[in-house]
C-alpha positions as CSV (number, residue, x, y, z in Angstrom):
1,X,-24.5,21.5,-11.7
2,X,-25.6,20.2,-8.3
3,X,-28.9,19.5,-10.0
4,X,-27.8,17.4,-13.0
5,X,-25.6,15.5,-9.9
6,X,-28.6,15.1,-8.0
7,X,-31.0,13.5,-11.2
8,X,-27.9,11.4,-12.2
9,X,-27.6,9.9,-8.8
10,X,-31.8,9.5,-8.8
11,X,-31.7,7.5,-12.7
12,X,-28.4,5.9,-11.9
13,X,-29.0,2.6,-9.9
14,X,-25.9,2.6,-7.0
15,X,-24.2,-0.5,-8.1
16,X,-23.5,1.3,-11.1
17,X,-22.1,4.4,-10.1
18,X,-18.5,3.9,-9.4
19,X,-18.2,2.1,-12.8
20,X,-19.6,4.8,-15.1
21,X,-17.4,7.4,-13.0
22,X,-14.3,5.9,-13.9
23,X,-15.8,5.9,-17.6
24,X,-15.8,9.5,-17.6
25,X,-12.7,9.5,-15.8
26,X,-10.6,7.5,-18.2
27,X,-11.9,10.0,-20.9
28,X,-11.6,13.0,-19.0
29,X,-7.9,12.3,-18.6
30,X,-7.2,10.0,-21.6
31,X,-3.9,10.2,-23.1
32,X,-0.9,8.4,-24.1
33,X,1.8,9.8,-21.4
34,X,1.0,7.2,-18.8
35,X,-0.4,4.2,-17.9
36,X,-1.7,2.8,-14.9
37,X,-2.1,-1.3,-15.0
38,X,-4.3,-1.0,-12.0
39,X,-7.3,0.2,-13.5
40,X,-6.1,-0.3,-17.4
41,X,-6.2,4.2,-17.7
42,X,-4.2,5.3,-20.1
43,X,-4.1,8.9,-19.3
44,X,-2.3,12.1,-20.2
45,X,-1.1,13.4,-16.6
46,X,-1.1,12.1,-13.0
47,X,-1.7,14.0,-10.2
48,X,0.9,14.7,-7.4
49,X,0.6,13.8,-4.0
50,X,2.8,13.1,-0.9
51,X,4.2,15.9,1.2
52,X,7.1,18.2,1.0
53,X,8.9,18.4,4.5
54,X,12.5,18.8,4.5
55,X,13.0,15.8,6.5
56,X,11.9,13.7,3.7
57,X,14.9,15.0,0.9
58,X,17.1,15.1,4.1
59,X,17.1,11.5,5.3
60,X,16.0,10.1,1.6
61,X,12.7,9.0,2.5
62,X,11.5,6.2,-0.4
63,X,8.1,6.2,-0.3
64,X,7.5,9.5,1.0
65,X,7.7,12.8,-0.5
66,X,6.2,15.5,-2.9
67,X,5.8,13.4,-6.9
68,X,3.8,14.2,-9.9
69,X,2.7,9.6,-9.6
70,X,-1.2,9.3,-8.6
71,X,-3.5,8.0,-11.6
72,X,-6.3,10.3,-11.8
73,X,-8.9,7.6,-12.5
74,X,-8.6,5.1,-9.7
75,X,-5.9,6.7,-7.3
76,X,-3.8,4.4,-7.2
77,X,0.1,5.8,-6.5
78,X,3.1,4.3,-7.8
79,X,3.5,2.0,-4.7
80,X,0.3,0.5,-5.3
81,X,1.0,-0.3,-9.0
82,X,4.4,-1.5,-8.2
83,X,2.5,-3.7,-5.2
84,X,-0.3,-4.7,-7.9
85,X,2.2,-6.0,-10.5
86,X,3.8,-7.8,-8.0
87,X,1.0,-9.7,-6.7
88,X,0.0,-10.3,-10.1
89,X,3.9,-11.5,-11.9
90,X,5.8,-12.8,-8.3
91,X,3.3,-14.0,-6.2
92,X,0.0,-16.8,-6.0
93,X,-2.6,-14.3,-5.0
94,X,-4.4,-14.2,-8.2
95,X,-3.9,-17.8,-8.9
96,X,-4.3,-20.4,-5.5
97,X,-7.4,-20.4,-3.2
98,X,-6.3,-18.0,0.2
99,X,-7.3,-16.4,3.0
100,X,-6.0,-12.9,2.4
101,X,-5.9,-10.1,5.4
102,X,-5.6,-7.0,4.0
103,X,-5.2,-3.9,6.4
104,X,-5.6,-0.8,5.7
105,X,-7.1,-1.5,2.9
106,X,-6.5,0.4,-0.5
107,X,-9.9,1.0,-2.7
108,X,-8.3,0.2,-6.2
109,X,-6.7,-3.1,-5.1
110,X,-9.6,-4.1,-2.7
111,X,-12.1,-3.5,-5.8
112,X,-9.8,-5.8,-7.6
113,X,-9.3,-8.5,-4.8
114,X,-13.5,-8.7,-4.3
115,X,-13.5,-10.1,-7.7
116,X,-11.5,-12.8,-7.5
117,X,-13.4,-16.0,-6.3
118,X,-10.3,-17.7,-5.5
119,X,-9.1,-15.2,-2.7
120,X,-11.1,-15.2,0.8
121,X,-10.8,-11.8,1.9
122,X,-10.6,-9.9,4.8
123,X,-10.1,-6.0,5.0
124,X,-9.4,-4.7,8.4
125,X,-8.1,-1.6,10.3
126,X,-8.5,-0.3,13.7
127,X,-10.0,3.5,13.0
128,X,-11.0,2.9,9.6
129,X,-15.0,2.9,9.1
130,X,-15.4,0.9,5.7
131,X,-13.3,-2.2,6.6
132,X,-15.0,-5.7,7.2
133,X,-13.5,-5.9,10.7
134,X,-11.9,-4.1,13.4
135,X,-8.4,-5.1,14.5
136,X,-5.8,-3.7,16.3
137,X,-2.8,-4.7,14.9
138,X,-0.5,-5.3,17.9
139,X,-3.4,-8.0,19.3
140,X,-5.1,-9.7,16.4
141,X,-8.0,-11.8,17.4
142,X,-7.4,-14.7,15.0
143,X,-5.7,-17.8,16.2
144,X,-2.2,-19.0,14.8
145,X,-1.8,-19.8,11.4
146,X,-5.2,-18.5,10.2
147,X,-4.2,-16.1,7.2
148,X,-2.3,-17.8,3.9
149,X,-1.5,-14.1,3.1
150,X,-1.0,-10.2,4.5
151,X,-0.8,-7.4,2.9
152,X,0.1,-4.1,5.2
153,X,1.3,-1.1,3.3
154,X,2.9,1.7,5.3
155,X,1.1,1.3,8.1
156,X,3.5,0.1,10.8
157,X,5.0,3.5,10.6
158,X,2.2,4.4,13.0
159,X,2.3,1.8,15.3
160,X,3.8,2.5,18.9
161,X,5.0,-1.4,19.3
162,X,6.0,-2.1,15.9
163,X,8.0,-4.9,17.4
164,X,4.9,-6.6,19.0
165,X,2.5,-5.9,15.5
166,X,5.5,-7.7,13.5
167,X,5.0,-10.7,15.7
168,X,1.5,-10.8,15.3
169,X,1.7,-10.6,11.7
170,X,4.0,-13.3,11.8
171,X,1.5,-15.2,14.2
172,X,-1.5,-15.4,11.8
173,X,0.1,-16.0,9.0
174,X,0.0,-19.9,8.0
175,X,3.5,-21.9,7.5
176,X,4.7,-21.2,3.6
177,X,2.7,-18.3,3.4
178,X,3.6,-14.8,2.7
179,X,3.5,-11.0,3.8
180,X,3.7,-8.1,2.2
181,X,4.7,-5.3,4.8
182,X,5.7,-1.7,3.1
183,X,6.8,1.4,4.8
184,X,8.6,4.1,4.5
185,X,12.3,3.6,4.1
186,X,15.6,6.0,4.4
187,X,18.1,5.8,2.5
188,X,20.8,6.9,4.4
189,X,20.0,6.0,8.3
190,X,21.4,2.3,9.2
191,X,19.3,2.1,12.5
192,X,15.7,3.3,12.8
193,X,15.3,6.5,14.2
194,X,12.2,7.0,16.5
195,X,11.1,9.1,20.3
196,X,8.0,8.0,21.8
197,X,8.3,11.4,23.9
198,X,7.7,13.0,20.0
199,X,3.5,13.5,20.5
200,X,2.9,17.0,19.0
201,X,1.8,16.8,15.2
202,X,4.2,19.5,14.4
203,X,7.5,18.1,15.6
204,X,6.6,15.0,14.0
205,X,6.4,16.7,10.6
206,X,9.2,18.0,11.0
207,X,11.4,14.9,12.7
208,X,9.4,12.2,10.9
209,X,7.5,13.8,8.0
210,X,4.2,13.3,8.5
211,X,1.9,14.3,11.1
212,X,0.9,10.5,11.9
213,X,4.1,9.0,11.9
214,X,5.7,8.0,14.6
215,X,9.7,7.0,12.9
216,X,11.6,6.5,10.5
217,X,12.6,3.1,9.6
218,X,16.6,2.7,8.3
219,X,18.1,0.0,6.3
220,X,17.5,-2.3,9.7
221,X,13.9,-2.7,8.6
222,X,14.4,-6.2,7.5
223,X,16.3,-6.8,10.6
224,X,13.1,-5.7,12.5
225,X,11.0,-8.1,10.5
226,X,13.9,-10.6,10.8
227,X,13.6,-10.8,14.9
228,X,9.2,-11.2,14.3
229,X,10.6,-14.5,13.0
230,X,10.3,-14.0,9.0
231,X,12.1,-14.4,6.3
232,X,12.4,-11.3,4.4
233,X,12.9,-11.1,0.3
234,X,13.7,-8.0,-1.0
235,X,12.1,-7.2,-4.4
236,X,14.2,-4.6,-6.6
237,X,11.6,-3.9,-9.7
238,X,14.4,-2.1,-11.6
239,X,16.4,-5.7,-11.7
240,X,13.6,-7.9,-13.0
241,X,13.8,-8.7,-16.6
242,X,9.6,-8.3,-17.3
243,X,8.9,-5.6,-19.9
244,X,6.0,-4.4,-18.1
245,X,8.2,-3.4,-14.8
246,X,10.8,-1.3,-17.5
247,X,7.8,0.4,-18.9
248,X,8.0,3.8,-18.0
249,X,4.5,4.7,-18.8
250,X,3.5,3.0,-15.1
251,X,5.7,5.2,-13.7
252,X,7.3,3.3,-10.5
253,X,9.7,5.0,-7.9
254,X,13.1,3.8,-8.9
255,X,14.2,3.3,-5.3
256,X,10.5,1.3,-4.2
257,X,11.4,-2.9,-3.0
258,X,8.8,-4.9,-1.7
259,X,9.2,-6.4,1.4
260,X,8.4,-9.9,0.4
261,X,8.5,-11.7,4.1
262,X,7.9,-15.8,4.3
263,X,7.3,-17.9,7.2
């Protein structure tokens, strides 16, 4: 087997690659069960991912937890499809010439967002090898008003001064233009819950959820993103009256919003 991998990768030009291994992906898997709009799979299972700490059913974490929702031909979860039909139905990116910043970025949107002419785009992330730039979040090295659009998806969850990376977010982004800034919400907490004195891995599995996480945010997020100076939409998919959004073949998380923030 490692043979035959190693005189397809010699014949196969590079470029080429990731294309014909979705091919054999979307066969591999093919189906009528699902159907993921990011990379147009229909597919008979996805995979599960997330974790499983008690913390998670406990405090109602949405967008965390242990679910049968990633599409095994591009990876993409069922925040980034819910995120991807949203940029696509509710929002210009696909449509006006911007400057997008995109941090953290996820491989089966980026691939999408490199082919649009229209969007000028910037991938970025402070530990994260295959990004275009390095940035820490909390001290952005781009003057006001530089960025039409952001897109940061559950990464403030791991920032010490989320305050302070809010309000460079807000900072960059131009007047009239528009962030996207997911994380992990509870349910059931009305203030954030968080302990900077919290360092070791395992406590924060346990308090948190996840190893890298540093709180959990409560139904004050958008009161958090309120104070940066934005003006924050929320976006309940389950409300919107587009068939594609009802189609239960995608498979969205019932509970997901987007956090839709203006300045």
């Amino acid at each position: 087997m490692n043979s035959l991998k190693n005189i397809l990768k010699a014949i196969i030009p590079l470029q080429f690659r990731p294309w014909i291994k979705r091919f054999v992906l979307r066969i591999a898997y093919f189906g009528n069960r699902y159907y993921c709009p990011v990379c147009k799979s229909h597919t008979r299972l996805q995979k599960p991912l997330g974790l499983d700490f008690p913390v998670i059913k406990e405090k109602q974490i949405v967008g965390a937890g242990l679910r049968i929702a990633l599409c095994p031909v591009c990876n993409s979860s069922d925040r980034i499809r819910l995120l991807y039909l949203f940029f696509k139905l509710k929002t210009n990116l696909f449509r006006d010439p911007l400057r997008l910043l995109h941090l953290a970025p996820e491989p089966s949107l980026q691939q999408i967002f490199e082919k649009h002419k229209n969007i000028q785009y910037l991938t970025a992330d402070l530990h994260q090898e295959d990004v275009m730039e390095k940035i820490d979040i909390t001290h952005i090295q781009y003057p006001a008003n530089t960025f039409d659009a952001i897109i940061c998806n559950h990464v403030l969850e791991h920032i010490p001064n989320d305050a302070l990376a809010m309000t460079e977010l807000y900072r960059v982004l131009k007047p009239k233009g528009w962030a996207v800034l997911q994380v992990p919400v509870s349910k059931v907490l009305k203030s954030t819950f968080e302990d900077p004195s919290i360092t070791d891995e395992a406590d924060r599995e346990i308090l948190f959820g996840q190893k890298d996480h540093i709180r959990i945010y409560g139904i004050d997020y958008r009161e958090r993103l309120a104070k940066a100076g934005f003006t924050v939409l929320e976006f309940s998919w389950v409300q919107d009256q587009k068939p594609i959004f009802q189609n239960r073949k995608i498979n969205l998380n019932r509970d997901e919003v987007v956090f839709y923030c203006l300045k």
